[in-house]
N, CA, C and O atoms as a GROMACS GRO file, in nm:
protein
  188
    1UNK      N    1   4.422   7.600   9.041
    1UNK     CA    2   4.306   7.610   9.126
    1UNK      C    3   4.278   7.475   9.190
    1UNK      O    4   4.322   7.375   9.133
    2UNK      N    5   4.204   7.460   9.316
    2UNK     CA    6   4.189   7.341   9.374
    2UNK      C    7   4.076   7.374   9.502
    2UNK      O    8   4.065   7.478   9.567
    3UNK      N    9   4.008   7.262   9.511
    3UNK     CA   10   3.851   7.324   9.560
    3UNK      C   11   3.862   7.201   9.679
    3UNK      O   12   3.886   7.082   9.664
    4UNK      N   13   3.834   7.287   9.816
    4UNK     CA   14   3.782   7.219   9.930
    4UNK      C   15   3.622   7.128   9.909
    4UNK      O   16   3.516   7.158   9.854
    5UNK      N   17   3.671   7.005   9.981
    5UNK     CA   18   3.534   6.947  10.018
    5UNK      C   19   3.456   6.936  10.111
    5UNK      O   20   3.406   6.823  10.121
    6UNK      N   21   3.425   7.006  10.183
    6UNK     CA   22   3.352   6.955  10.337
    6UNK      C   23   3.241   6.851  10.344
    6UNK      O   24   3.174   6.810  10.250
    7UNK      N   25   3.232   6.811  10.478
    7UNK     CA   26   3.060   6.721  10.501
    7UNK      C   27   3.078   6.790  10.622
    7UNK      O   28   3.176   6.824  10.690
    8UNK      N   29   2.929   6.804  10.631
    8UNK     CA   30   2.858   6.890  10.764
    8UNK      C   31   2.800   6.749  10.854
    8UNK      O   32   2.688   6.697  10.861
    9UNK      N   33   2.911   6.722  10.907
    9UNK     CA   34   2.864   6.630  11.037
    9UNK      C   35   2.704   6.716  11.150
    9UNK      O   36   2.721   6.772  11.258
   10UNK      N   37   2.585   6.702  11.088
   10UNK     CA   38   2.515   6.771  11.156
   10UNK      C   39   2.416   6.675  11.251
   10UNK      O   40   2.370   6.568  11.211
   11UNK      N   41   2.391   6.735  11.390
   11UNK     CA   42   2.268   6.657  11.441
   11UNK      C   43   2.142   6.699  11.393
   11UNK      O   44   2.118   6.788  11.311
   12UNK      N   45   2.030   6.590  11.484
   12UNK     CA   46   1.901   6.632  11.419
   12UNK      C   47   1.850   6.776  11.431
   12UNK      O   48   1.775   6.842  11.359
   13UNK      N   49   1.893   6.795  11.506
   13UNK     CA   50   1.814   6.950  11.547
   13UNK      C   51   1.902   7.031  11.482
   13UNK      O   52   1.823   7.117  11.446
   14UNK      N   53   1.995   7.062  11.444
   14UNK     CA   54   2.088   7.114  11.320
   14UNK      C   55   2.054   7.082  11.140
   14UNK      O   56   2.086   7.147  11.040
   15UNK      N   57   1.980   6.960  11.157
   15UNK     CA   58   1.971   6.908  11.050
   15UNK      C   59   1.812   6.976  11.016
   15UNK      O   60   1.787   7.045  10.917
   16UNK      N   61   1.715   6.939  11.128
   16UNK     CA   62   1.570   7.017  11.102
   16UNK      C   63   1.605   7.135  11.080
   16UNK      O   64   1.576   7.182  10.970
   17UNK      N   65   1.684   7.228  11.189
   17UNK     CA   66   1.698   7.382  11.138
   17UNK      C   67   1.754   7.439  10.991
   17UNK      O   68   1.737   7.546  10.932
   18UNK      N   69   1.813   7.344  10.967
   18UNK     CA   70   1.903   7.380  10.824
   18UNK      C   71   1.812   7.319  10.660
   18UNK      O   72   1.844   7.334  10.542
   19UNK      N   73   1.671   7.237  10.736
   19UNK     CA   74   1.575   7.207  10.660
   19UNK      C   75   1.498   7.297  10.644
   19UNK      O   76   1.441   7.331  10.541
   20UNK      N   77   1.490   7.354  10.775
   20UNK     CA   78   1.378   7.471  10.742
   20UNK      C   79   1.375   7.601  10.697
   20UNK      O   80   1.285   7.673  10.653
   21UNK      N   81   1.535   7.621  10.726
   21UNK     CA   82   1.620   7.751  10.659
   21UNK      C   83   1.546   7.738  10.482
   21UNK      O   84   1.475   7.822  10.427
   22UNK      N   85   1.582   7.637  10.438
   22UNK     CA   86   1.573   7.565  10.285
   22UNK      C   87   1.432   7.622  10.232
   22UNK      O   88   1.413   7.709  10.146
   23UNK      N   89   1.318   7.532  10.321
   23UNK     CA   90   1.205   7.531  10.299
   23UNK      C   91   1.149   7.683  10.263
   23UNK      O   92   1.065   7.715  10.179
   24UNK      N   93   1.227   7.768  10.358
   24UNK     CA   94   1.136   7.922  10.349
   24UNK      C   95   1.250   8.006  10.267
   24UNK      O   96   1.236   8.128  10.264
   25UNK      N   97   1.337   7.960  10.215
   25UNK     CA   98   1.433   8.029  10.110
   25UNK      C   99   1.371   7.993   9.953
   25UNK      O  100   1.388   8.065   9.854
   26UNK      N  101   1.292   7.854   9.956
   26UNK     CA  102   1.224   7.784   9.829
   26UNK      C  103   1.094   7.889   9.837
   26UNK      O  104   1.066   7.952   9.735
   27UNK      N  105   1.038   7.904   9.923
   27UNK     CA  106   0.929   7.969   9.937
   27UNK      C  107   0.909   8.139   9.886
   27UNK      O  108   0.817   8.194   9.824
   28UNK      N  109   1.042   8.192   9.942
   28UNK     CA  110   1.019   8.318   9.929
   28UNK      C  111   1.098   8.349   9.786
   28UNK      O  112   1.064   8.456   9.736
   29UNK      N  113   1.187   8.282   9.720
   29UNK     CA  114   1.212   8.231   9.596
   29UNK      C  115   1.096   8.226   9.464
   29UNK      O  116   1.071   8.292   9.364
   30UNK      N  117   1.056   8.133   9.516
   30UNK     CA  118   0.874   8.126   9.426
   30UNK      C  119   0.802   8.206   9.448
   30UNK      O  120   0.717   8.200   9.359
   31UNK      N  121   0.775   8.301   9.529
   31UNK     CA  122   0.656   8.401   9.564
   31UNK      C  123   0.750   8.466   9.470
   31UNK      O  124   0.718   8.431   9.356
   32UNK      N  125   0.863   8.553   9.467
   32UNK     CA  126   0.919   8.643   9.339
   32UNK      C  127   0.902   8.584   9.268
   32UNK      O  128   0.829   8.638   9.186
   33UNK      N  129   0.935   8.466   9.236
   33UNK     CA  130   0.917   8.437   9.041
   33UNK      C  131   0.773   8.463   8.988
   33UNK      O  132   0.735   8.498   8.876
   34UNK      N  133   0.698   8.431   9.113
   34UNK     CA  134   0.520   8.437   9.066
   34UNK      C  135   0.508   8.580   9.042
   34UNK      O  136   0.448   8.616   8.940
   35UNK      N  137   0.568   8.686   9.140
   35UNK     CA  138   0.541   8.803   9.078
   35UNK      C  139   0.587   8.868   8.980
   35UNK      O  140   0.536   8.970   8.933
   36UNK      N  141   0.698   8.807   8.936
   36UNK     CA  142   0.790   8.872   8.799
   36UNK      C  143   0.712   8.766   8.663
   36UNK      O  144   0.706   8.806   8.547
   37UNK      N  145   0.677   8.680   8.692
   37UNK     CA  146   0.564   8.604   8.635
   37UNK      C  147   0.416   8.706   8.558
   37UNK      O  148   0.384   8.753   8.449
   38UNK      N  149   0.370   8.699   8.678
   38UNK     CA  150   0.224   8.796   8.719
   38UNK      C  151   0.262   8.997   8.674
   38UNK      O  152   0.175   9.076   8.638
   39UNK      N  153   0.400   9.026   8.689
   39UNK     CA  154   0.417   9.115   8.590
   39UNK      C  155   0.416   9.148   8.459
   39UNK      O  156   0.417   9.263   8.415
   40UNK      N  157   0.414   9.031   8.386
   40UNK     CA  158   0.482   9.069   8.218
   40UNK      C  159   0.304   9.086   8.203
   40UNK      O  160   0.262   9.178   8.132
   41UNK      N  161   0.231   9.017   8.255
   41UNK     CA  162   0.076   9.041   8.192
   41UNK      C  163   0.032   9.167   8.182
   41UNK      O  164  -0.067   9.186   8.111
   42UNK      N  165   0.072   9.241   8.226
   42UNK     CA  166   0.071   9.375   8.206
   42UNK      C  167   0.107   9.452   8.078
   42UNK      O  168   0.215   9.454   8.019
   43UNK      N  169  -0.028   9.525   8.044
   43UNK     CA  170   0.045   9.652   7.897
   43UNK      C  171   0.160   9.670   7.872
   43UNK      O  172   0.219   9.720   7.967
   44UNK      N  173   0.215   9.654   7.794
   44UNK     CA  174   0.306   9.781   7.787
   44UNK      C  175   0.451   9.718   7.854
   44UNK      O  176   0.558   9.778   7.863
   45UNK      N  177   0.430   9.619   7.886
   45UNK     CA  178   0.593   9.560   7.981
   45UNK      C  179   0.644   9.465   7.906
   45UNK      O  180   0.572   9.366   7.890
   46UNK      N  181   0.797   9.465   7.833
   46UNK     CA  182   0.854   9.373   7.750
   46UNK      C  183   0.904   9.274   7.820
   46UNK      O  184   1.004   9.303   7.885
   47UNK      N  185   0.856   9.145   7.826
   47UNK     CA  186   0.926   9.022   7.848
   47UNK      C  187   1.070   8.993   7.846
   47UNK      O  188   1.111   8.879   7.867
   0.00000   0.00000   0.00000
């Protein structure tokens, strides 16, 4: 086995877009954990 390395030669405006991709993938990431979180408090639901 043997594994490629790339670098993403990116500009700024490639670089903001690919920040902000991030930002709302972290976001919508944490809103599920809060609700699988905010589920177990519930009766009756095994952890």
């Amino acid at each position: 086995m043997y594994a490629l390395k790339l670098e993403l030669k990116l500009n700024n405006v490639e670089r903001s877009r690919l920040a902000g991709c991030a930002e709302f993938y972290r976001f919508v990431y944490n809103f599920g954990l809060s609700l699988l979180k905010d589920s177990w408090s519930f009766s009756g639901v095994n952890k």
